[in-house]
C-alpha atoms as an extended CHARMM CRD file, in Angstrom:
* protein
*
       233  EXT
         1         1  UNK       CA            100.6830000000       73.8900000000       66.8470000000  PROA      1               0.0000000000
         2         2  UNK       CA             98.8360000000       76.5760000000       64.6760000000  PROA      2               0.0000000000
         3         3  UNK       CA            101.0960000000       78.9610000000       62.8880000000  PROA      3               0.0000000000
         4         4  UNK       CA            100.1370000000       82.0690000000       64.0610000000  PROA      4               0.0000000000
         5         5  UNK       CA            100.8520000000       81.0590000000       67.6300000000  PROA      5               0.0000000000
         6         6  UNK       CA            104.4800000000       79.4780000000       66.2620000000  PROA      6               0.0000000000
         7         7  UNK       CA            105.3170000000       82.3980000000       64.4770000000  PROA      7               0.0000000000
         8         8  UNK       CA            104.3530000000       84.6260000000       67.3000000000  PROA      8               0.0000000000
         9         9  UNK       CA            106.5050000000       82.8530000000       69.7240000000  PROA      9               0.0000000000
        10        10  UNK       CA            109.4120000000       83.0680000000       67.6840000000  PROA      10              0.0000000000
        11        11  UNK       CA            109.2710000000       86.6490000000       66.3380000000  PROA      11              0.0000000000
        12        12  UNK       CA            108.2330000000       87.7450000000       70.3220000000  PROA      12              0.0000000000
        13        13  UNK       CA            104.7880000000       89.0670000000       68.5880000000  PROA      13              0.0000000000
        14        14  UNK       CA            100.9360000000       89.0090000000       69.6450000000  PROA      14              0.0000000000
        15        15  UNK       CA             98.8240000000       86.4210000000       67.8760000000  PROA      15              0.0000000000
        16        16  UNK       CA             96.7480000000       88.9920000000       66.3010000000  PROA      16              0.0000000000
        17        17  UNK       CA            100.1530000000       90.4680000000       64.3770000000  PROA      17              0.0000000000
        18        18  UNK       CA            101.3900000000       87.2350000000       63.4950000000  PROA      18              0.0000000000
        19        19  UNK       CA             98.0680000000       86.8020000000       61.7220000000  PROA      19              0.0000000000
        20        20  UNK       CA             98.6490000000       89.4500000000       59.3180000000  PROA      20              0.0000000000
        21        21  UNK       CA            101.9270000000       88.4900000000       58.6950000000  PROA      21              0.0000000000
        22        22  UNK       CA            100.7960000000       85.1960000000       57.5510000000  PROA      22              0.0000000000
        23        23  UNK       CA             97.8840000000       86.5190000000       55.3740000000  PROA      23              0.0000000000
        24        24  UNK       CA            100.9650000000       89.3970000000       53.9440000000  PROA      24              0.0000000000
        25        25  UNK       CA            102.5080000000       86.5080000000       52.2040000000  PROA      25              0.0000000000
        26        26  UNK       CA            105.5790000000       86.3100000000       54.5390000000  PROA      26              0.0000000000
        27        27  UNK       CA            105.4490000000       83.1030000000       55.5830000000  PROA      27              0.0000000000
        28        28  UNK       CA            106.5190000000       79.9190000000       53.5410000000  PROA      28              0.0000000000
        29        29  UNK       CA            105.9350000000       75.8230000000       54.2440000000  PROA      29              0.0000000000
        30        30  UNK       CA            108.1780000000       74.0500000000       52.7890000000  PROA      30              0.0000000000
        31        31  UNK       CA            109.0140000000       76.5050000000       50.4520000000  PROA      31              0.0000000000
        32        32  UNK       CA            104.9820000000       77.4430000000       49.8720000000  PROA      32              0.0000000000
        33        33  UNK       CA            103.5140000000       80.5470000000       50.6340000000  PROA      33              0.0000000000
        34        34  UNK       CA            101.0910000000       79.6900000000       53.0830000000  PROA      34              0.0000000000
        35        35  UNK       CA             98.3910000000       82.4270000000       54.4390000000  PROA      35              0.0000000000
        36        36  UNK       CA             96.0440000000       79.9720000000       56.4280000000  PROA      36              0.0000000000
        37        37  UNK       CA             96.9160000000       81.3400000000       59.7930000000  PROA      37              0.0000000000
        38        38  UNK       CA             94.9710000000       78.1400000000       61.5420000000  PROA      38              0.0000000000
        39        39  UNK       CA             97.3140000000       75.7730000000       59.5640000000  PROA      39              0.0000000000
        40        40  UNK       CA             98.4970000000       73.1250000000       61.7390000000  PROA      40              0.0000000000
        41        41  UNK       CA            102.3670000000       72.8130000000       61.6520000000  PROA      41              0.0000000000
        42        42  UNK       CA            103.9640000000       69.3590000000       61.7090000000  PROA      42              0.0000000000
        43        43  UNK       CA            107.2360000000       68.9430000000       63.5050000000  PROA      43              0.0000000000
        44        44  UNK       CA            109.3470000000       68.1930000000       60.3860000000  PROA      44              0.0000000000
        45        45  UNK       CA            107.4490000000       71.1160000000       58.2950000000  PROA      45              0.0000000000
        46        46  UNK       CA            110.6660000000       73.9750000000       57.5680000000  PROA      46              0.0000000000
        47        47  UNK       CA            109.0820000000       77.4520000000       58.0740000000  PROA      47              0.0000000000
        48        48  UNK       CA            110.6840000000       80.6980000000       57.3710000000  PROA      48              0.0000000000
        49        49  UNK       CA            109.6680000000       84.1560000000       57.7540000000  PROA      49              0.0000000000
        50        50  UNK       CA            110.8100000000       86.5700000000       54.7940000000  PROA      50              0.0000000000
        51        51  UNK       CA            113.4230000000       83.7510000000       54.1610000000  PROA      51              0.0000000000
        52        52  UNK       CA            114.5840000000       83.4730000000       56.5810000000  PROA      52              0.0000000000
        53        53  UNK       CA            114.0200000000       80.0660000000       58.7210000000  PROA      53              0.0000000000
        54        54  UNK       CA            112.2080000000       79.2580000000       62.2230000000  PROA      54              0.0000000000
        55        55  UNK       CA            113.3140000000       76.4790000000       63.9050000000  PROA      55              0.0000000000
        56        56  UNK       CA            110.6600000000       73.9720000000       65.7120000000  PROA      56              0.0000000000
        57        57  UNK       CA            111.8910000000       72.9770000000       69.0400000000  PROA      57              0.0000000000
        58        58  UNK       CA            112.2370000000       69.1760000000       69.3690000000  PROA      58              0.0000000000
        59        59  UNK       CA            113.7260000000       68.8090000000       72.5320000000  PROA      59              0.0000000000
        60        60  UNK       CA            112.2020000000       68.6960000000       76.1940000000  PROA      60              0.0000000000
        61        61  UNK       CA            109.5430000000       70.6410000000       76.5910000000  PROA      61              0.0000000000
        62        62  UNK       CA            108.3900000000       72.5050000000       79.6350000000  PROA      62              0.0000000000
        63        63  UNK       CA            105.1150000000       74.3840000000       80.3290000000  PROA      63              0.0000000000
        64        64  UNK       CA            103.2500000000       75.8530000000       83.1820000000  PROA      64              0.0000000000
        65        65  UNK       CA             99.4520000000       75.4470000000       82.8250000000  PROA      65              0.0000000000
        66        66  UNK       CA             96.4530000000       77.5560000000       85.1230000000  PROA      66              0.0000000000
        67        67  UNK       CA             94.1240000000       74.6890000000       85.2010000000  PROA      67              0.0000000000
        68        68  UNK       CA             90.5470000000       74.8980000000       85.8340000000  PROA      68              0.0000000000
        69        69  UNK       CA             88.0200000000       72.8560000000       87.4590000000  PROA      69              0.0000000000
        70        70  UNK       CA             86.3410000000       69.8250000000       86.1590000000  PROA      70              0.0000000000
        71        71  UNK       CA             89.6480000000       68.6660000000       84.0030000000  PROA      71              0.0000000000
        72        72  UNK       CA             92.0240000000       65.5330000000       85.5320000000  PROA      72              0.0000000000
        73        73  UNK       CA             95.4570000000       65.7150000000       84.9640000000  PROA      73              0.0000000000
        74        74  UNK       CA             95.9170000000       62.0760000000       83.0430000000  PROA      74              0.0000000000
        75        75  UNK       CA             96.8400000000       61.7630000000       79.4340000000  PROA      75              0.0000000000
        76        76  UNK       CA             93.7490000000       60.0020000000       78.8100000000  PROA      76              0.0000000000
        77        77  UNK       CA             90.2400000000       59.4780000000       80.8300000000  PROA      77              0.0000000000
        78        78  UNK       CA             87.3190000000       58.0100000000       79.9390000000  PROA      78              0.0000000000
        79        79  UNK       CA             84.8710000000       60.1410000000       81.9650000000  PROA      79              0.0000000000
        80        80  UNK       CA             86.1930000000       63.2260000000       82.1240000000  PROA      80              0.0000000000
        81        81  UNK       CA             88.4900000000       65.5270000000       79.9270000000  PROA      81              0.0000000000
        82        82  UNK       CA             91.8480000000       66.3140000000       80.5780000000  PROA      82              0.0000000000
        83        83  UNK       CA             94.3290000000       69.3340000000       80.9300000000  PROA      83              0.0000000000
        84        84  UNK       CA             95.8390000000       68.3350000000       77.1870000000  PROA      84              0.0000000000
        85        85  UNK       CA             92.8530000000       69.9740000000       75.8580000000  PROA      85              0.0000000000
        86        86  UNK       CA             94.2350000000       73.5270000000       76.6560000000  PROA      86              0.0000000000
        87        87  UNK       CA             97.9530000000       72.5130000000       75.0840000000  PROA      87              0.0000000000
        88        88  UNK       CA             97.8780000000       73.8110000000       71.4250000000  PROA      88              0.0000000000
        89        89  UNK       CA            101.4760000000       71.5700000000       70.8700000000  PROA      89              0.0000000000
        90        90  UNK       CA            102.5290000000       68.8760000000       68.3090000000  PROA      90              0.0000000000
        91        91  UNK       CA            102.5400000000       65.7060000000       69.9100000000  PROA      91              0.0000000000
        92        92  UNK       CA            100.7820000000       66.9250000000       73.2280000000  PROA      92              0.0000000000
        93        93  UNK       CA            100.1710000000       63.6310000000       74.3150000000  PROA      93              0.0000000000
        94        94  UNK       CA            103.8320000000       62.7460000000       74.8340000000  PROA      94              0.0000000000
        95        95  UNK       CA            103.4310000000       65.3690000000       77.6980000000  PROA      95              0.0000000000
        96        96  UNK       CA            102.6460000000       64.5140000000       81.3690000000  PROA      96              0.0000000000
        97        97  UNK       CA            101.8850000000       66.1210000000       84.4900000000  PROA      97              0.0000000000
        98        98  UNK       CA            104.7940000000       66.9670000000       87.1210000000  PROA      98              0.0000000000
        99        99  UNK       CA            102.3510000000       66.4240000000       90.1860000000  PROA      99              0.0000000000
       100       100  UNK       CA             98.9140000000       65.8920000000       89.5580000000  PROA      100             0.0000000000
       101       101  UNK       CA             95.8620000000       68.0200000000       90.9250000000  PROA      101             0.0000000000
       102       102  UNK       CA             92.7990000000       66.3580000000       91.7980000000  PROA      102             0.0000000000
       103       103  UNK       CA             89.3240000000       67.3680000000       89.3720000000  PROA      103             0.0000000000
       104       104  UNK       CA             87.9300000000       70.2040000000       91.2700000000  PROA      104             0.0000000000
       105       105  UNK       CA             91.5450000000       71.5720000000       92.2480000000  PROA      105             0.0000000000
       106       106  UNK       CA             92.8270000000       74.2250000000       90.0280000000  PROA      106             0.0000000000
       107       107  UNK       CA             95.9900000000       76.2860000000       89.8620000000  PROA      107             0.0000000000
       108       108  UNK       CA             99.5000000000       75.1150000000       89.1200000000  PROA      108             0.0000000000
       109       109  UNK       CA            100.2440000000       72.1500000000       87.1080000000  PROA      109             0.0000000000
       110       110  UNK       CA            103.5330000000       71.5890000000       85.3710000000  PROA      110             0.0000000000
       111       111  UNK       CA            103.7040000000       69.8690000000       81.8060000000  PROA      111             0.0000000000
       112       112  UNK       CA            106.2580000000       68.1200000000       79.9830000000  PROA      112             0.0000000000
       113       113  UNK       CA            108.3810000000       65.2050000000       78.2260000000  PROA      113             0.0000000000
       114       114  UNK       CA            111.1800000000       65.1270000000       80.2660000000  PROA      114             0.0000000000
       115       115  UNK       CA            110.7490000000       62.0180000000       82.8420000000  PROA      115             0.0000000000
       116       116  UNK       CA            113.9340000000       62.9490000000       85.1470000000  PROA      116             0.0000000000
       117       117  UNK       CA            112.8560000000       66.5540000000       85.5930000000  PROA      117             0.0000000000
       118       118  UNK       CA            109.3190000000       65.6560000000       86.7210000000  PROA      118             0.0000000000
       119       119  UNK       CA            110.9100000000       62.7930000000       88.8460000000  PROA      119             0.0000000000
       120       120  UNK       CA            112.5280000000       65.5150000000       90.5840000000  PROA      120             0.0000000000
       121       121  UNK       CA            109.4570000000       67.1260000000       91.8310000000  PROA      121             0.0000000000
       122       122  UNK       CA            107.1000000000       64.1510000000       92.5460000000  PROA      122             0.0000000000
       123       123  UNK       CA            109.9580000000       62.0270000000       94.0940000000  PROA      123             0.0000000000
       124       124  UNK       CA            109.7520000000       62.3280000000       97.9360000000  PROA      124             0.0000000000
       125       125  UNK       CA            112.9790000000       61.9870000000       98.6400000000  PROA      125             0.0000000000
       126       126  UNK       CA            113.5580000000       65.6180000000       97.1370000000  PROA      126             0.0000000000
       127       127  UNK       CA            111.1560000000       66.9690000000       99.2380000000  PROA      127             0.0000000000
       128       128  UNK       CA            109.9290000000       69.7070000000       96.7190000000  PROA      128             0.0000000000
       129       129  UNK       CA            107.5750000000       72.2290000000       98.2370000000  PROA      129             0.0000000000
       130       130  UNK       CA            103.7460000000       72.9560000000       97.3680000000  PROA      130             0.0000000000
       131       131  UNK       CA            101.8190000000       76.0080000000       98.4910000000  PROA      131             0.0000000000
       132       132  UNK       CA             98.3260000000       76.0400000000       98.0480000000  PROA      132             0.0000000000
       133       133  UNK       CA             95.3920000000       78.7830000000       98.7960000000  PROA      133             0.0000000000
       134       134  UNK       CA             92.9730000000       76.8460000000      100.8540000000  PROA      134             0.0000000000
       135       135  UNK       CA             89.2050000000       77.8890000000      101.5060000000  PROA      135             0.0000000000
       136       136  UNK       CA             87.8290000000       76.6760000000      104.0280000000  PROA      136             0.0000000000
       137       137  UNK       CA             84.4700000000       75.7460000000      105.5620000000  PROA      137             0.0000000000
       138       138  UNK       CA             85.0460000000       77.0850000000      108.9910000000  PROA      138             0.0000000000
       139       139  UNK       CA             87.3010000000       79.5160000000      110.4830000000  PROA      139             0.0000000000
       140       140  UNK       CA             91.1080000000       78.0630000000      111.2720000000  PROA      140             0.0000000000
       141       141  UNK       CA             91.5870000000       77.1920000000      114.9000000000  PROA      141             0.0000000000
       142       142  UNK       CA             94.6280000000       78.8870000000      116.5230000000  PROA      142             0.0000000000
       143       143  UNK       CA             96.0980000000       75.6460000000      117.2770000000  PROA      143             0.0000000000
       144       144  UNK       CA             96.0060000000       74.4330000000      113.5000000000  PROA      144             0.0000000000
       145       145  UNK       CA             99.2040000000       76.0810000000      112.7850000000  PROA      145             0.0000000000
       146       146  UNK       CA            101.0960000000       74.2420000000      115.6500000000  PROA      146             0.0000000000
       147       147  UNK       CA             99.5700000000       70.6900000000      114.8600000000  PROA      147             0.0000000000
       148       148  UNK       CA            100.3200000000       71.0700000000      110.9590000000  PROA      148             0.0000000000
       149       149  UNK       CA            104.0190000000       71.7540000000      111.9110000000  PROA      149             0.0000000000
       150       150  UNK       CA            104.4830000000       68.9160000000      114.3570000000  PROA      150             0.0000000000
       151       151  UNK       CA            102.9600000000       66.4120000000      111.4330000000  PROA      151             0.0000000000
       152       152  UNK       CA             98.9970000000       65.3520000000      111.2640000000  PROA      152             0.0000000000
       153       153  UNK       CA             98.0400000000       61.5080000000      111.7770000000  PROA      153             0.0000000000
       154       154  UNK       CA             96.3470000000       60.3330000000      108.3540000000  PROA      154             0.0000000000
       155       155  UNK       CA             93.2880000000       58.3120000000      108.3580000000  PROA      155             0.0000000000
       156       156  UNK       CA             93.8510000000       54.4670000000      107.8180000000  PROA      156             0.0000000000
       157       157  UNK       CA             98.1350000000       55.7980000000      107.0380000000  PROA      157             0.0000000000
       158       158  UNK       CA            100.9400000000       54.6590000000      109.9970000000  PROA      158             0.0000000000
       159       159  UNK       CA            103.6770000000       57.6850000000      109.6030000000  PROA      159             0.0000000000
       160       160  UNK       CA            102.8190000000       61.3950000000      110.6140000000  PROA      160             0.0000000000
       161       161  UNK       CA            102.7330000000       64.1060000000      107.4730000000  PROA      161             0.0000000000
       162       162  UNK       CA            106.1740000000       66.0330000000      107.3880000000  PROA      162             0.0000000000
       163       163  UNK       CA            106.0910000000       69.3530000000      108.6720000000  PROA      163             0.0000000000
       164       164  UNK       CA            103.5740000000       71.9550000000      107.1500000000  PROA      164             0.0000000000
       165       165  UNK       CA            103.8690000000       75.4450000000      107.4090000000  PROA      165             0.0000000000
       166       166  UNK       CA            100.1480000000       77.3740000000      107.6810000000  PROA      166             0.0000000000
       167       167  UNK       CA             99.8400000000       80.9820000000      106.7180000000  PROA      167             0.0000000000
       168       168  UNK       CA             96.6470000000       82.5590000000      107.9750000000  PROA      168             0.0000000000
       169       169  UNK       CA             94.9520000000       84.6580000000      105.2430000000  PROA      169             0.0000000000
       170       170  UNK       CA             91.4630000000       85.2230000000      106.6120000000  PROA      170             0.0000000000
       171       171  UNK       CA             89.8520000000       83.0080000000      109.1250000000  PROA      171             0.0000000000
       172       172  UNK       CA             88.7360000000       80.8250000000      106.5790000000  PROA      172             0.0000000000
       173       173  UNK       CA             91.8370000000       81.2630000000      104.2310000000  PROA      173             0.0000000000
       174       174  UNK       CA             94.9100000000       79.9400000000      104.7370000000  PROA      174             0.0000000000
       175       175  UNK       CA             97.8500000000       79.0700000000      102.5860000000  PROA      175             0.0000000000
       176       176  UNK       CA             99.2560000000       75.9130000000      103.2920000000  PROA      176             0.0000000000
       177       177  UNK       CA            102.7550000000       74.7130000000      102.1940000000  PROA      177             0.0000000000
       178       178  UNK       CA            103.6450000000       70.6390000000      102.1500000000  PROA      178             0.0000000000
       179       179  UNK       CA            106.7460000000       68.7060000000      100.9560000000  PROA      179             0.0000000000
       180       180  UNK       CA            104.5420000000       65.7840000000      100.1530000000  PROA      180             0.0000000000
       181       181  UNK       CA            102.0710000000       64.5760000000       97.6660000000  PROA      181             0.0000000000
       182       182  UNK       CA            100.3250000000       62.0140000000       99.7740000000  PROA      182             0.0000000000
       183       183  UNK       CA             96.9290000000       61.1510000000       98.0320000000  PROA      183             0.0000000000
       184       184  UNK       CA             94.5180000000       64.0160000000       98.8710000000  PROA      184             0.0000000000
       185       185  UNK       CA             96.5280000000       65.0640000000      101.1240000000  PROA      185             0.0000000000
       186       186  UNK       CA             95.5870000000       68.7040000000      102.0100000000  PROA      186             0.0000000000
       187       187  UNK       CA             92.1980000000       67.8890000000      102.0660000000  PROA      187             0.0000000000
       188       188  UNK       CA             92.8110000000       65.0120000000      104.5000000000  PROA      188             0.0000000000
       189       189  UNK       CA             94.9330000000       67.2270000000      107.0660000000  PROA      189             0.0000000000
       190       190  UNK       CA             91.9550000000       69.5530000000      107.6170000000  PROA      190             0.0000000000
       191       191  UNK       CA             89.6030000000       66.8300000000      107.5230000000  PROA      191             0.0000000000
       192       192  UNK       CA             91.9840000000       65.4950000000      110.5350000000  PROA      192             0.0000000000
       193       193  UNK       CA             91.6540000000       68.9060000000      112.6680000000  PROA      193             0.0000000000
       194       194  UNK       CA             88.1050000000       68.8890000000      111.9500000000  PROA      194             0.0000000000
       195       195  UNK       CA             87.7760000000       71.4920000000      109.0480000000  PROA      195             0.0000000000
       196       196  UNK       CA             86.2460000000       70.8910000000      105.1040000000  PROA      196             0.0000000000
       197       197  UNK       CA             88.2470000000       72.1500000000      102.0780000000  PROA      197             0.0000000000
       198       198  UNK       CA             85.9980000000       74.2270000000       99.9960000000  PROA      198             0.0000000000
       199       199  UNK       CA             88.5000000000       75.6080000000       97.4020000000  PROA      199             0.0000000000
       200       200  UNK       CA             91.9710000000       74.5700000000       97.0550000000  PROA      200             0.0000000000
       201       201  UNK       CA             94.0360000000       76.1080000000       94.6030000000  PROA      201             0.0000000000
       202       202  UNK       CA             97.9000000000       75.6310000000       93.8350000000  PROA      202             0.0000000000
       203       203  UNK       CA             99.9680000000       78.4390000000       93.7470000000  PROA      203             0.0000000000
       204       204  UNK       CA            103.7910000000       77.5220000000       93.7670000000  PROA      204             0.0000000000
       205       205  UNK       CA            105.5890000000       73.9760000000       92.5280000000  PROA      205             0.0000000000
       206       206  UNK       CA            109.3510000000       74.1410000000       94.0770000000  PROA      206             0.0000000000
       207       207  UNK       CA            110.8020000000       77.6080000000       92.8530000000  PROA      207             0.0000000000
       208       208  UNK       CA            108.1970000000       78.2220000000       89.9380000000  PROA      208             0.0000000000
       209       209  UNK       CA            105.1800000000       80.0780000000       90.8280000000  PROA      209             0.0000000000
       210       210  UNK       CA            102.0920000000       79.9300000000       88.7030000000  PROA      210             0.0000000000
       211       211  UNK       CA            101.7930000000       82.9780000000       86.2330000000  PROA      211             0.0000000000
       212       212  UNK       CA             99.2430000000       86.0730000000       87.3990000000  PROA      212             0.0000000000
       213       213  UNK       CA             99.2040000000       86.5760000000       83.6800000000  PROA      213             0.0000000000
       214       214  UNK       CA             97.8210000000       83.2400000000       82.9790000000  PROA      214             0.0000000000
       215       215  UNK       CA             93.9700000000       82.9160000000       82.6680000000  PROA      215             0.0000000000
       216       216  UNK       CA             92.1040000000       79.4720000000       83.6430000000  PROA      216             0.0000000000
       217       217  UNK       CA             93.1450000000       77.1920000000       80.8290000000  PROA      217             0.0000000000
       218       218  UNK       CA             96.3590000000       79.0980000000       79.5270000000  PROA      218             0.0000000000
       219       219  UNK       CA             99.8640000000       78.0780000000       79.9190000000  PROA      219             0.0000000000
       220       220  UNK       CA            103.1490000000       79.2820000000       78.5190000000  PROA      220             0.0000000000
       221       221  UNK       CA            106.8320000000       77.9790000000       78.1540000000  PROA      221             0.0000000000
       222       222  UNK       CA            108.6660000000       77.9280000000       81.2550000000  PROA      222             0.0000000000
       223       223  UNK       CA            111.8920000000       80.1630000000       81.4000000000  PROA      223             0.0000000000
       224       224  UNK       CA            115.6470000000       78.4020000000       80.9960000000  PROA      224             0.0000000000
       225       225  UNK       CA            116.0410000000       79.9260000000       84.8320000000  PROA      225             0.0000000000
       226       226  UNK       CA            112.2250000000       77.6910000000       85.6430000000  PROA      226             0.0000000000
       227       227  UNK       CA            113.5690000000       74.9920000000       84.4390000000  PROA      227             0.0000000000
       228       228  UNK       CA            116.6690000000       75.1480000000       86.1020000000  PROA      228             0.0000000000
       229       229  UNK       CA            115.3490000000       75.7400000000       89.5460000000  PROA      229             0.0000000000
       230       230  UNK       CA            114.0510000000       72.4330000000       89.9780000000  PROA      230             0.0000000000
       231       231  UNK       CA            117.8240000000       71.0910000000       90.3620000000  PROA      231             0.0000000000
       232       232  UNK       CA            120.0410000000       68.1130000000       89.1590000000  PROA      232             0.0000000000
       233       233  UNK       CA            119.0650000000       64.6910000000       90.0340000000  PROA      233             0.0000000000
């Protein structure tokens, strides 16, 4: 992680403040004055601030990350880039995705180290909820609502989807909420009533809802009450 964005999580200051802290001498590394605010911190580096020291977290780590189009949501790809760019984190590659989103999907994705946690929201046997905004290609019929609820017959899959509920935003905007994570699946329920996804966009994982704050590509810690919501296993 770069120092000005460490010590501007710890002291609760903006980037741009931390900056000039750094260049005003008040931060040490390892005992050095250091006034590079790029400088890329190591996780056993000590750091203080006027003396005083900053801790590094080294335990889980949770984050909630807007991500854009054309990124996958693998630690590594060959042909395309993937939503680790955007994480400015020591060891970012220990991280993984809790639920993937396809290439061209954006919104929601959850990121960390802790295995159990993320089992608890990709597992289907705890039935965690996903809402997405949906775009459409044609207008919703009025029967859409009713067939989503009583469970959609997949192509080429023998057991119905669970019951979705369908929120009508415009007639060719809907959000769409699923306790599943069948492969493509809210693309392949319209596709089943006869509609195209256009857009689909994730809005809500569980209890944690994605950031308005959050441009495409940014992310941020998740809170202790986040991280909580998602239960024990």
């Amino acid at each position: 992680m770069r120092l000005d964005k460490f010590i501007s999580q710890q002291l609760g200051i903006s980037r741009a403040i931390s900056g000039r802290e750094i260049r005003a001498n008040r931060v040490t590394i390892d005992d050095e004055v250091v006034r590079d605010a790029s400088f890329k911190l190591h996780p056993d580096h000590q750091v203080a601030f006027d003396g005083n020291p900053l801790v590094q977290q080294h335990g889980p780590r949770y984050f909630m990350l807007n991500k854009p189009q054309g990124y996958v949501c693998s630690t590594e790809d060959p042909d395309h880039p993937t939503v680790l760019y955007f994480l400015d984190e020591p060891s970012a590659h220990k991280l993984h995705a809790a639920g993937r989103l396809d290439i061209d999907t954006t919104g929601l994705v959850l990121m960390t180290d802790d295995g159990q946690w993320s089992h608890r929201i990709t597992s289907p046997r705890h039935h965690c909820e996903k809402t997405y905004y949906v775009t459409l290609e044609a207008p919703v019929t009025d029967d859409t609502g009713a067939q989503f609820a009583a469970g959609i017959q997949l192509h080429s899959e023998k057991d119905l989807t669970k019951p979705a509920k369908l929120e009508v935003v415009t007639p060719t905007e809907v959000r769409l909420t699923i306790s599943e994570g069948r492969y493509h699946q809210v693309k392949r329920m319209f596709a089943a009533v006869g509609n195209r996804v256009i857009e689909l966009h994730r809005e809500r994982i569980g209890d944690i809802i994605l950031d308005p704050e959050l441009g495409e590509g940014e992310y941020r810690q998740l809170t202790e009450q986040e991280i909580a919501s998602v239960g024990a296993p």
